[in-house]
C-alpha positions in Angstrom: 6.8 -22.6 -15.0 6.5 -26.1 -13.3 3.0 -26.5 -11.5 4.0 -26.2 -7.8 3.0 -28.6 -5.1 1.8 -27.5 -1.6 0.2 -29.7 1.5 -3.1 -29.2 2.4 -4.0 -30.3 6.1 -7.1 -32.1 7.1 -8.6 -31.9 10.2 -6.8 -35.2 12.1 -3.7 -33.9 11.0 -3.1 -35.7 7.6 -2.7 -33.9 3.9 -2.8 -34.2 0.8 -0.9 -33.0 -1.8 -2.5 -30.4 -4.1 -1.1 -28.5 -7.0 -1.6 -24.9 -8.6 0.3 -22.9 -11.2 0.0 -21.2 -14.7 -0.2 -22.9 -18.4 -0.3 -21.6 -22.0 -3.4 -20.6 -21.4 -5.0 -20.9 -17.8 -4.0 -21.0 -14.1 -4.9 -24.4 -12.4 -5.2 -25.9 -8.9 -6.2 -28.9 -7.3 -5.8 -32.0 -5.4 -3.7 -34.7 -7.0 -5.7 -37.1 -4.4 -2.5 -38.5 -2.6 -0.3 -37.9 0.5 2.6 -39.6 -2.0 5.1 -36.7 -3.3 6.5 -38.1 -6.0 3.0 -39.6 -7.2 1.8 -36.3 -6.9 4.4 -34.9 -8.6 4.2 -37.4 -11.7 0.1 -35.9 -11.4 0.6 -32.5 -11.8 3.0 -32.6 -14.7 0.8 -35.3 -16.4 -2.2 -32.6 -15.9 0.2 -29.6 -16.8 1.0 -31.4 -20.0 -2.5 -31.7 -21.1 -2.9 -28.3 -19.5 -0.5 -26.8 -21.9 -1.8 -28.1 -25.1 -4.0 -25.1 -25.7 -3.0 -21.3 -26.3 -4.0 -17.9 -25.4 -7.0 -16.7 -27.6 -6.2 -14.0 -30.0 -8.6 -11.4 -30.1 -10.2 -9.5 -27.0 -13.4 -10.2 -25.9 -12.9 -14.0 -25.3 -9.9 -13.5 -22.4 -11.0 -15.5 -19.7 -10.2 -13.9 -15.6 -7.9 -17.0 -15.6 -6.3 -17.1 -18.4 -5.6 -13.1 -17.2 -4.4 -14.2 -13.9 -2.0 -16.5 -15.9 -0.4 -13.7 -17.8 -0.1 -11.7 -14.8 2.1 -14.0 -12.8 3.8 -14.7 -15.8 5.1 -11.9 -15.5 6.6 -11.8 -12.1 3.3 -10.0 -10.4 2.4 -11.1 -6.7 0.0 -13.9 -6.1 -1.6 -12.6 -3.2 -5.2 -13.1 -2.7 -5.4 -14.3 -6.0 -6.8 -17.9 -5.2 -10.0 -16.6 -3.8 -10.8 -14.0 -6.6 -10.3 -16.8 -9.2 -12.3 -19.4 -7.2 -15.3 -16.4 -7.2 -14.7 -15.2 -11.3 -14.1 -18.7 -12.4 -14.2 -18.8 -16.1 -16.1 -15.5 -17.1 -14.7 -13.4 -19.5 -12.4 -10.2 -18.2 -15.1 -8.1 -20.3 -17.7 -8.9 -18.5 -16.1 -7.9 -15.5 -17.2 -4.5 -14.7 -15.9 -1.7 -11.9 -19.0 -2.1 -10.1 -19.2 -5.9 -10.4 -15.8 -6.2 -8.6 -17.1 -3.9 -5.4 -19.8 -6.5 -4.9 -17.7 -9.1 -5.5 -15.6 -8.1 -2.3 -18.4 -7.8 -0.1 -19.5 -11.1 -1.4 -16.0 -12.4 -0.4 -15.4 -10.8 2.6 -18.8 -10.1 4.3 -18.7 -8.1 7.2 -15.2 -6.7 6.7 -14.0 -3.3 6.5 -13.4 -1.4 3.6 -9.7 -1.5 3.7 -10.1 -5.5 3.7 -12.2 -5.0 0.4 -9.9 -2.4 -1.3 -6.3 -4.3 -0.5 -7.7 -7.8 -0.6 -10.2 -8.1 -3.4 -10.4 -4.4 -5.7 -6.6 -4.0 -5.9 -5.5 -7.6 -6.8 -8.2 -7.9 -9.3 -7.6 -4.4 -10.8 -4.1 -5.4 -11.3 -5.0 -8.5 -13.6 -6.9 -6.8 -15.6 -5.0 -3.9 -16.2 -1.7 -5.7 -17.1 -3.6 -7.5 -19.6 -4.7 -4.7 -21.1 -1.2 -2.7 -21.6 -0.6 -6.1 -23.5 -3.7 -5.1 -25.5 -5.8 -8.4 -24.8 -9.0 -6.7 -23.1 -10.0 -2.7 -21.7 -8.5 -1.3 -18.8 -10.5 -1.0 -15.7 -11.0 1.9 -13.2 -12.8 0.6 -9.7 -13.9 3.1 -7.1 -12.3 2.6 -3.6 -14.4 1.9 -0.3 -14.4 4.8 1.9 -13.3 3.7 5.4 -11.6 5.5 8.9 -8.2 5.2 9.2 -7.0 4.5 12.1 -3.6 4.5 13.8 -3.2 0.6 14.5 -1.2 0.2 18.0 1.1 -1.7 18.8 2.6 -4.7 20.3 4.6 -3.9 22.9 7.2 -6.1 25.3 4.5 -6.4 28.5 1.7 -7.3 25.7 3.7 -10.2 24.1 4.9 -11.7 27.5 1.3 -11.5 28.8 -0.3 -13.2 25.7 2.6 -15.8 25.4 1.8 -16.6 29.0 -1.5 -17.9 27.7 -1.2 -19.1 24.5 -0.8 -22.4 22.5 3.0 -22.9 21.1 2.2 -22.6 17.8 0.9 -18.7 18.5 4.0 -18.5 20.5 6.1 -18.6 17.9 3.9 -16.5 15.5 3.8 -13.6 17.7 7.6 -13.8 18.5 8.4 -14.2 15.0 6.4 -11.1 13.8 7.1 -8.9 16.8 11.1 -9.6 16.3 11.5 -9.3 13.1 8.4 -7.4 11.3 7.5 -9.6 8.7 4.1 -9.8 7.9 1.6 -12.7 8.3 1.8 -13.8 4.9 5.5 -14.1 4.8 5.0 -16.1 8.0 3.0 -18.4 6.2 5.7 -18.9 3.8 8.1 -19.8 6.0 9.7 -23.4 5.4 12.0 -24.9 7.4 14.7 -24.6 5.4 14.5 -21.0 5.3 15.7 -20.6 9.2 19.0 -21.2 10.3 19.5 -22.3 13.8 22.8 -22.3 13.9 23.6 -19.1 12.4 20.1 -17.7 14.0 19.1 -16.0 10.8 15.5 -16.5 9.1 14.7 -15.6 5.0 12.1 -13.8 4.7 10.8 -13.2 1.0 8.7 -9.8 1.1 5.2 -10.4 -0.1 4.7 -6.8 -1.7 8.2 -6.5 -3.7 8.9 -10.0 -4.1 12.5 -9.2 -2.3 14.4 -11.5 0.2 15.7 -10.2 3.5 18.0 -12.0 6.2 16.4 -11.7 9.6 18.4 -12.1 12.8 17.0 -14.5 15.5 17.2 -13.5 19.0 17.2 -16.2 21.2 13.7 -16.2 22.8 12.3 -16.6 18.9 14.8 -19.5 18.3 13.4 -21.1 21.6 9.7 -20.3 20.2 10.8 -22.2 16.7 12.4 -25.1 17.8 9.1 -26.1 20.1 7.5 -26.6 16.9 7.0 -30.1 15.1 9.1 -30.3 11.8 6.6 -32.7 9.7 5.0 -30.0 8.3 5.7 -25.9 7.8 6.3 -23.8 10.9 2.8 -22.0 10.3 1.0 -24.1 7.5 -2.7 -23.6 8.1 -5.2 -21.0 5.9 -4.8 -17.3 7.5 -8.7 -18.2 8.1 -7.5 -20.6 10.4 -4.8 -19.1 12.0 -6.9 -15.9 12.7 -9.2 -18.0 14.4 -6.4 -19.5 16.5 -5.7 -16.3 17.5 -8.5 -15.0 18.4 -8.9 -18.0 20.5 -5.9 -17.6 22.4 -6.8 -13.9 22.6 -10.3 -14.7 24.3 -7.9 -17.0 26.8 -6.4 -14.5 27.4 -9.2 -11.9 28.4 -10.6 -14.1 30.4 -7.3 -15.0 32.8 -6.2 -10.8 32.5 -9.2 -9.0 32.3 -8.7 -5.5 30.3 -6.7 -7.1 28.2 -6.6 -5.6 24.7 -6.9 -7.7 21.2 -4.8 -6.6 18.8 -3.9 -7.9 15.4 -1.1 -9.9 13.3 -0.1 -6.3 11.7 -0.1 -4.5 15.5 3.2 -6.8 15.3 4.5 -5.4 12.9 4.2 -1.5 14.5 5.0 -2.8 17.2 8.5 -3.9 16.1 9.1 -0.1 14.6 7.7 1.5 17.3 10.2 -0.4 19.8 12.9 0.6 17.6 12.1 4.4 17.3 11.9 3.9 21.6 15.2 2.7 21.7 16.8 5.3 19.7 17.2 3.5 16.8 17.9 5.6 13.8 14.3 5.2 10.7 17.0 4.2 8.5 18.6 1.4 10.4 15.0 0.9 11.7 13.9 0.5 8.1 15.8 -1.7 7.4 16.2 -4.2 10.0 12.5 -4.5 9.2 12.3 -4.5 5.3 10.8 -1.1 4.8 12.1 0.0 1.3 11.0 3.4 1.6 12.6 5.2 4.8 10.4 8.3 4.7 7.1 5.8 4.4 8.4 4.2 7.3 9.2 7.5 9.1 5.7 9.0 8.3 3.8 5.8 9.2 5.7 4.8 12.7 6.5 8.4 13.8 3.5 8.0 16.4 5.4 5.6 18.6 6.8 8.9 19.9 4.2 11.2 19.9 3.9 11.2 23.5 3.5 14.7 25.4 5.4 13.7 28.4 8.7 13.4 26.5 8.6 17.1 26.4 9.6 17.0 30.4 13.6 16.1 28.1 13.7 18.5 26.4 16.2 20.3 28.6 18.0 17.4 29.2 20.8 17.4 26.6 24.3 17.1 26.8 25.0 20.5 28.8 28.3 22.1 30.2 26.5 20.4 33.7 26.3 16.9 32.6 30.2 17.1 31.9 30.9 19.3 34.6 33.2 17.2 37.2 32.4 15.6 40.1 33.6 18.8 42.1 31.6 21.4 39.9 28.6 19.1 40.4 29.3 19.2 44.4 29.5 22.8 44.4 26.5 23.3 42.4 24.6 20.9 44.6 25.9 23.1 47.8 24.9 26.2 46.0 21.2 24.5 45.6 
């Protein structure tokens, strides 16, 4: 598979091209040290040619963690997260790579975060590797404890929150909220994004799901498609590191405290809920619900977004079906009022 090239920005707004991908026998990336695409392109095969002069060792014990992570997305597996476990593992051997030697590794990683962070972002990915490459027999299996943490019911984004933080935010977060509130992709399919992927005219986005590797065709409602189209075009609609663009937030967050006191932070994913619980409000059916939003798995979907309507009030309704007196005439409906 050809060594693909992506832009990475500096701080005054240029980039360089850089390159990443997997060879016989190792997963590279780097800079190709120029903003030229076609010189960078004649770079990365140049280095992907000397790249692939090697091979896979043959007996276990001397698989390297990249030369796993190479077999792994060889085989279709998801690259998330991947780029900062191999920058941390660089060359050691997968055997050397013990269940409690990952657990530190994603507190070293992510210091400070929660559990979950450590279990999705750093224990499952690097489990994963490891344990495709040893159903092909190259190394042992590995088992690695979870990290206990609360779960919590996340809340969601709702209408009055979105217009409220637009109100104070920078264009480019704008866009990012309105894009993940409308049509529930995540903020790693955000990030993937490239202009060519939205349609203006026929107002649809692609969105390629970042946990089963699917596509889905989004519809754009016209306040996202105004949100888009304020954004420059000489790069991707939401290029920067999710470092970066969590920091953005937060900015524009802390904006808006300060201008609406009381108002609440909530996170990339609360966009997410947000767009199922508005859907489950507005009577639309889990299934529809579902899939408008790229949920595979309707009863998942059901069971994790059900609490957009756990609300005690809604009970007041319950005698508020269709009834003989909502299509009673108008005459019946004097004579009962007369009668009250």
């Amino acid at each position: 598979m050809p060594f693909k090239l992506f832009k990475r920005f500096k701080r005054d707004g240029s980039f360089i091209w850089h390159y990443r991908g997997a060879t016989t026998d190792d997963y590279l990336r780097g800079s190709t040290g120029t903003a030229d695409r076609r010189k960078a392109a004649r770079i990365a095969a140049s280095i992907e040619t000397r790249a692939n002069e090697g091979g896979l060792p043959a007996g276990k014990g001397t698989l390297t963690f990249p030369q796993a992570v190479t077999l792994y997305l060889k085989a279709g597996k998801p690259d998330d997260y991947l780029d900062k476990i191999l920058d941390y593992w660089k060359n050691t051997k997968v055997k050397s790579i013990k269940a409690g030697a990952i657990r530190q590794s994603a507190i070293e990683m992510y210091p400070g975060c929660s559990g979950a962070t450590w279990n999705r972002q750093v224990i499952t990915p690097t489990q994963a590797v490891i344990n495709h490459c040893a159903e092909l027999e190259h190394c042992a299996p590995v088992r690695v404890k979870r990290f206990k943490f609360e779960r919590k019911v996340k809340k969601p984004v709702t209408v009055e929150w979105l217009d409220t933080f637009c109100a104070h935010a920078r264009p480019f977060n704008v866009a990012l909220v309105t894009l993940m509130f409308a049509t529930a992709c995540r903020i790693n399919e955000a990030m993937r994004l490239e202009w060519k992927d939205i349609d203006f005219q026929q107002r649809t986005i692609l969105i390629r799901d970042s946990k089963t590797k699917q596509e889905r065709v989004a519809h754009m409602p016209a306040r996202l498609l105004v949100a888009l189209a304020n954004l420059p075009r000489d790069r991707k609609p939401f290029y920067p590191p999710e470092t970066t663009l969590r920091r953005l937030w937060d900015e524009d967050v802390a904006k808006t405290v300060e201008a609406m006191p009381g108002f609440e932070r909530l996170t990339f994913h609360s966009c997410r809920h947000g767009f199922a619980t508005k859907m489950l409000r507005d009577g639309v059916d889990p299934k529809t619900a579902a899939g408008l939003g790229g949920w595979k798995d309707v009863a998942l979907f059901f069971n994790t977004y059900a609490h957009a309507m756990k609300e005690a009030q809604l009970t007041e309704q319950i005698f508020s079906t269709p009834t003989a007196r909502d299509e009673a005439s108008p005459e019946q409906k004097q004579e009962v009022r007369k009668e009250k």
